[in-house]
C-alpha positions in Angstrom: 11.3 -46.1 -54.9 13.0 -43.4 -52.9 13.1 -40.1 -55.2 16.4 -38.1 -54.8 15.7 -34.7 -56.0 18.6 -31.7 -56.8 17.3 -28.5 -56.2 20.2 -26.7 -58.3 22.2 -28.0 -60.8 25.9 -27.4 -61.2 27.3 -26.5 -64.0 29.4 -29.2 -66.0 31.9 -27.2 -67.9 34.3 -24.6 -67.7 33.4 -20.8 -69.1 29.6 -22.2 -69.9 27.3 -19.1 -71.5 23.9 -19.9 -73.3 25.2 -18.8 -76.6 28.0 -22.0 -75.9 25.1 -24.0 -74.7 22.7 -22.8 -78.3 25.6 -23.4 -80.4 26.3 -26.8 -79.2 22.8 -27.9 -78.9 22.9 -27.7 -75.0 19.3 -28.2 -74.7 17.0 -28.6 -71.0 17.2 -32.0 -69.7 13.9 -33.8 -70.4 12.5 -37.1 -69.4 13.5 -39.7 -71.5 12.0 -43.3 -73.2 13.7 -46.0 -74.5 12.7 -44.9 -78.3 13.9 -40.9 -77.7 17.2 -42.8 -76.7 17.5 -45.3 -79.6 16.4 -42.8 -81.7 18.8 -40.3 -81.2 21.6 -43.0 -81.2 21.1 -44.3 -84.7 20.5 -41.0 -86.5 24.2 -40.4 -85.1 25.0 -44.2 -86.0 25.4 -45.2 -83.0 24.8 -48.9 -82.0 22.3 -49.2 -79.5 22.6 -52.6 -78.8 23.4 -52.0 -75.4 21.5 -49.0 -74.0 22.4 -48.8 -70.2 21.2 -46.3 -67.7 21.1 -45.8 -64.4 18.7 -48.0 -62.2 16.7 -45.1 -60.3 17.0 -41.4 -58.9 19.0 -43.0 -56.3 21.7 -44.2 -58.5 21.9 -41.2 -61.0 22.1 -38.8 -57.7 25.2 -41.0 -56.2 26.8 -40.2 -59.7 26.5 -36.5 -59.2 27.8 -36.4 -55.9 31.4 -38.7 -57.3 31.4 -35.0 -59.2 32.7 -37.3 -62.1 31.5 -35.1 -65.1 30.6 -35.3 -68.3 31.1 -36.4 -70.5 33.6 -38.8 -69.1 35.6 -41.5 -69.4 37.3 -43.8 -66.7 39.7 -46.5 -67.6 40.3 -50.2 -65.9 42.8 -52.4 -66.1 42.6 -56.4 -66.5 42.1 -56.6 -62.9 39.4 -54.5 -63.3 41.4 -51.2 -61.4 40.9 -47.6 -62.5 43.9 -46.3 -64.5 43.6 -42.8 -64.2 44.0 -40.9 -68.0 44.9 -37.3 -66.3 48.2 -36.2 -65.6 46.6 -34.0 -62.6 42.8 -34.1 -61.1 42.4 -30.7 -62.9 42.6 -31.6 -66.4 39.7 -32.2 -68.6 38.6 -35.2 -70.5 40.3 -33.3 -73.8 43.4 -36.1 -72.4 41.2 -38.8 -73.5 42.2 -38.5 -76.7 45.9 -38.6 -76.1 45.3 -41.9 -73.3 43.8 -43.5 -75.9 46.4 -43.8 -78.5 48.7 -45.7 -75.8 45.9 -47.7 -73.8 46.6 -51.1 -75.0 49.6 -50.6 -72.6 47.4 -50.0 -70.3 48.3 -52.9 -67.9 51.5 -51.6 -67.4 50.3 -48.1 -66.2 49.7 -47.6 -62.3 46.3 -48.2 -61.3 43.5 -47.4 -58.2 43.0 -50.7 -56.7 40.3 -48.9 -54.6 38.3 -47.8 -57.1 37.2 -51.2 -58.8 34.8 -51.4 -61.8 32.4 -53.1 -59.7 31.9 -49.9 -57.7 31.2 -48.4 -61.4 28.6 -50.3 -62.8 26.8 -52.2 -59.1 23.3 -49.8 -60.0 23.1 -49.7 -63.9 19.9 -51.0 -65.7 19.1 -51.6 -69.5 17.1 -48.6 -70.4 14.1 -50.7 -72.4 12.9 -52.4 -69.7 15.1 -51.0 -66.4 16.7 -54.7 -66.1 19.4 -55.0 -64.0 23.0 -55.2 -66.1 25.5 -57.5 -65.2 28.6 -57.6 -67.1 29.8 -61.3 -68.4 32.4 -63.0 -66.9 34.6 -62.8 -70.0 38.2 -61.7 -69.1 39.4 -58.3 -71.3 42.6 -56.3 -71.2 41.1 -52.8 -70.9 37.3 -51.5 -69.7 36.4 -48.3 -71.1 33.2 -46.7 -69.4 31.5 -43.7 -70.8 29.3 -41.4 -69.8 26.9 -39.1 -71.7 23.6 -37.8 -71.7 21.2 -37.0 -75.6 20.9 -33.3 -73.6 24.2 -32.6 -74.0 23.9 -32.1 -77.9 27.1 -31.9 -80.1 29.1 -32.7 -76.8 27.8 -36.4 -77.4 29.7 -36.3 -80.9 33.0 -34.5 -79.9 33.6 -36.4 -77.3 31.5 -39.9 -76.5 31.0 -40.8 -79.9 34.3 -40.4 -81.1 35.6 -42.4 -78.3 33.8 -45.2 -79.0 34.9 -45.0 -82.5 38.4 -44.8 -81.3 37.4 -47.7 -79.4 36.0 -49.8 -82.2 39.3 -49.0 -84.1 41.1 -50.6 -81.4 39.4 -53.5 -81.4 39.5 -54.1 -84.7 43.5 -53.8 -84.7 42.9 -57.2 -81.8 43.0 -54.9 -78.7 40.6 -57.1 -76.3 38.5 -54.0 -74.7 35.1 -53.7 -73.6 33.3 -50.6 -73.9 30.7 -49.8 -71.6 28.5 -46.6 -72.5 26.0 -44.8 -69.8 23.2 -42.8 -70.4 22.9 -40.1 -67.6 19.0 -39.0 -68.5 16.0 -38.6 -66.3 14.2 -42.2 -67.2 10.6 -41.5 -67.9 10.0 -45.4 -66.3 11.7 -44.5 -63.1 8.1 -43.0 -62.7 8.9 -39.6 -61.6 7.1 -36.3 -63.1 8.7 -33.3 -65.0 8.3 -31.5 -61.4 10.6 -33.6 -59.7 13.4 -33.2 -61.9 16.2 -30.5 -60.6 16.1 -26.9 -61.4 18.6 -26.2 -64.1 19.7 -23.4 -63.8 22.0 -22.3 -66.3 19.4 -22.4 -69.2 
């Protein structure tokens, strides 16, 4: 397995001090296992019945370079097309919120036919045992993907967690929407070492 490793790490958020990182339980990124994951999951009540992450060091770097942030949400259409939730490329993911509560019209929105969910979710794995996901063939009328990471801390809860409960609320009310959630750890069974990880240097 080729090893990808970032020398520096950039920083994820706007106007980012330690004290902000402390208080929201910012914490060093460390490497992960399947039971640190599911662990943290359910003490937030979080289903983990589907625990993805990426496949390798090779797929978590090509995430970084998409400088998609996170955490983050993307959007797809029935056709499987990005429907973008910002008004501009420089707002934040706060518009999540505010896309959601109008997203089961969703289809009716313009949408990036070149940036498929396909192109999203080609080099994902199940974190228990790294087997490669593929998504069923079932038809929906909205794909949500997520990303977060357990080192983020409270960030998980503000943001990821309460989309997916948004989500779950939606589907409950008969929106057909599939929500698919990505972990953005270091993977202890990708085999690397604490010494290959990137320098983080905002701690």
């Amino acid at each position: 397995m080729k090893i990808f490793v970032l020398t520096t790490f950039a920083c994820l958020f706007l106007s980012c001090t330690r004290l902000l990182f402390f208080y929201e339980g910012v914490r060093k990124p460390e490497l992960e296992t399947p039971e640190h994951l599911q662990k943290f999951l359910i003490r937030k009540e979080i289903d983990t019945t589907e625990l993805l992450c990426f496949e390798d060091t090779s797929a978590l770097y090509r995430f970084y370079t998409q400088k998609i942030g996170f955490p983050e949400a993307r959007f797809f259409n029935r056709k499987r097309q990005m429907v973008d939730y910002r008004e501009k490329p420089s707002d934040c993911n706060a518009r999540v919120f505010t896309f959601m509560e109008k997203m089961d019209r969703i289809n009716d929105l313009p949408a990036d036919s070149t940036k498929p969910l396909d192109s999203f979710i080609c080099d994902l794995a199940y974190v228990k045992d790294l087997r490669p996901f593929q998504l069923e063939t079932n038809e929906y009328d909205i794909y949500l993907v997520m990303y977060w990471a357990k080192w983020l801390g409270k960030v998980n809860k503000r943001k990821i967690f309460e989309w997916e409960k948004l989500a779950i609320q939606a589907k409950d009310k008969g929106l057909n929407i599939r929500v698919i959630k990505i972990n953005a750890d270091f993977q202890q069974s990708w085999g690397i070492t604490k010494e290959q990880m990137p320098v983080f240097d905002f701690f």
